[in-house]
N, C-alpha and C positions, 0 to 999 in steps of 0.2 A: 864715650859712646861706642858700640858696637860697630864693625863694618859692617856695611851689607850689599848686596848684588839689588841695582836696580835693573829690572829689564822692563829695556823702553817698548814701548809699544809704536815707532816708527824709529827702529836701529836704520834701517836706509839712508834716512835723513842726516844723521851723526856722521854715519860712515862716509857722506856726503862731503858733508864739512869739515872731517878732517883729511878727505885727498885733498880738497881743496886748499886746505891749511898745511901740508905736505907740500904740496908743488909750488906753493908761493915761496915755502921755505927754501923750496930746494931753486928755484929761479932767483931769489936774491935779490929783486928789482927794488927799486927807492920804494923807502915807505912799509916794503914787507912786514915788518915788526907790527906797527899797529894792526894792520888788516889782520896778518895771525893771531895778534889777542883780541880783536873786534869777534872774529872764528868760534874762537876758544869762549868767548862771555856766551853766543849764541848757542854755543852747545852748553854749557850751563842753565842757562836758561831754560831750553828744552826740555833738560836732566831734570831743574827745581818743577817743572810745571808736570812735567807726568809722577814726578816724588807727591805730587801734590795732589794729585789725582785721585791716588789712591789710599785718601783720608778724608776725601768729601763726605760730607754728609750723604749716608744714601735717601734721604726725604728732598735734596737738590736734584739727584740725576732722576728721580721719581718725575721731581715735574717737568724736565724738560724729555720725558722717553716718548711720547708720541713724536714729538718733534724729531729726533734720532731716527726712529723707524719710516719715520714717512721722507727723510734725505735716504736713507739704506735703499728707499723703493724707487726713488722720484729723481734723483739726483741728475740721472744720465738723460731723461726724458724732457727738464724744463726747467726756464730758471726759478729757483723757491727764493724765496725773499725772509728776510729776519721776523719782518710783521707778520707775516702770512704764517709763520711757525709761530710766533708768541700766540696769536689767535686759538691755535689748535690746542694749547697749551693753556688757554685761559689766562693769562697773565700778559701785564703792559707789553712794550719791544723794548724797553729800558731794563725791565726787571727781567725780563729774558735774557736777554744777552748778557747781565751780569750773573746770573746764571749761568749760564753756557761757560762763559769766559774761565767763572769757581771750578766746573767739572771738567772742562776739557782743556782749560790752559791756553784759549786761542776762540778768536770769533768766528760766530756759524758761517759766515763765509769764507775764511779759511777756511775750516772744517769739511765744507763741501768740498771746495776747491782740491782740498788734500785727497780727498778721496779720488775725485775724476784723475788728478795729475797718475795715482796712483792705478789704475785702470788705463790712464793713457803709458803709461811704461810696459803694463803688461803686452798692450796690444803691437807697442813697438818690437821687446822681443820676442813676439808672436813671427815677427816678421813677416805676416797675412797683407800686410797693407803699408804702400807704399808714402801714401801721400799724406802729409799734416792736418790739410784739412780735414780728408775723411775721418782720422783720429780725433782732432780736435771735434767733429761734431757725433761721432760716436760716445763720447764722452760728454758732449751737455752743453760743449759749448760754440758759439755762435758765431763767436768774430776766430777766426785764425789769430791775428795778432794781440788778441786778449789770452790765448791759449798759448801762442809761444810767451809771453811775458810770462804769466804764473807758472807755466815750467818750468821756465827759465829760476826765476823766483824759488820755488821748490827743491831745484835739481841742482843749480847753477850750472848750468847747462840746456843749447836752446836742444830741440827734438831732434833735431839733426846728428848736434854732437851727441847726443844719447845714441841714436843708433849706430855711428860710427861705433862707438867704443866699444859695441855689443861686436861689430863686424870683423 
């Protein structure tokens, strides 16, 4: 087989998780080995699912593209739900999200989620706004501590340490 250059479409995230696989190495603490190769499968994993992406059938991302565009619009505004997208989409909430899952490699709420976290980083180093909440619900979402969890989650890192490391 040929080499070839995949380029991810959320390098952030990679880049994520190998400081984070970095620093463990370099800290040394009991246990370090597996958690760096636990690292190491998740970024594979990410790698196989965007390789994967981009051999979907385009008649799959066809049925799910109302659904796509109306998270592009709505995301930041309220919460959408998987049914309420199948709906739009004419198809069960079973067959949608196996859908979704085929084209984009991760569930539509991830996918939302990915995006706000994604906007909530910008706005950190915008450094326009001080407090979490306000980020947090600039971004779509409702509870603060729902919103450091899936940053956390995303980043590994809560909002905080985000912006520290920017300062």
């Amino acid at each position: 087989a040929e080499p070839f250059v995949l380029e991810l479409l959320s390098p952030e995230k990679v880049q994520n998780l190998f400081a984070a696989a970095t620093k463990i190495y370099r800290e040394r603490r009991t246990a370090f080995d597996p958690k760096i190769r636990s690292i190491f499968y998740e970024i594979l994993g990410l790698m196989e699912m965007e390789y994967a992406q981009k051999y979907t059938p385009s008649s799959k991302a066809r049925i799910i593209a109302p659904a796509i565009d109306y998270i592009k619009k709505n995301c930041y505004d309220k919460p959408i739900s998987s049914d309420e997208l199948a709906v739009m989409c004419g198809v069960s909430g079973t067959y949608f999200r196996r859908v979704f899952s085929d084209v984009y490699g991760t569930t539509p709420v991830k996918y939302i989620n990915s995006i706000k976290i994604s906007r909530a980083k910008e706005l950190i180093d915008s450094g326009m706004y001080a407090s979490v909440s306000d980020i947090a619900y600039l971004c779509g979402f409702t509870d603060d501590c729902y919103f450091r969890k899936v940053f956390k989650s995303e980043t590994r890192m809560t909002p905080l340490e985000y912006k520290k490391r920017r300062d």
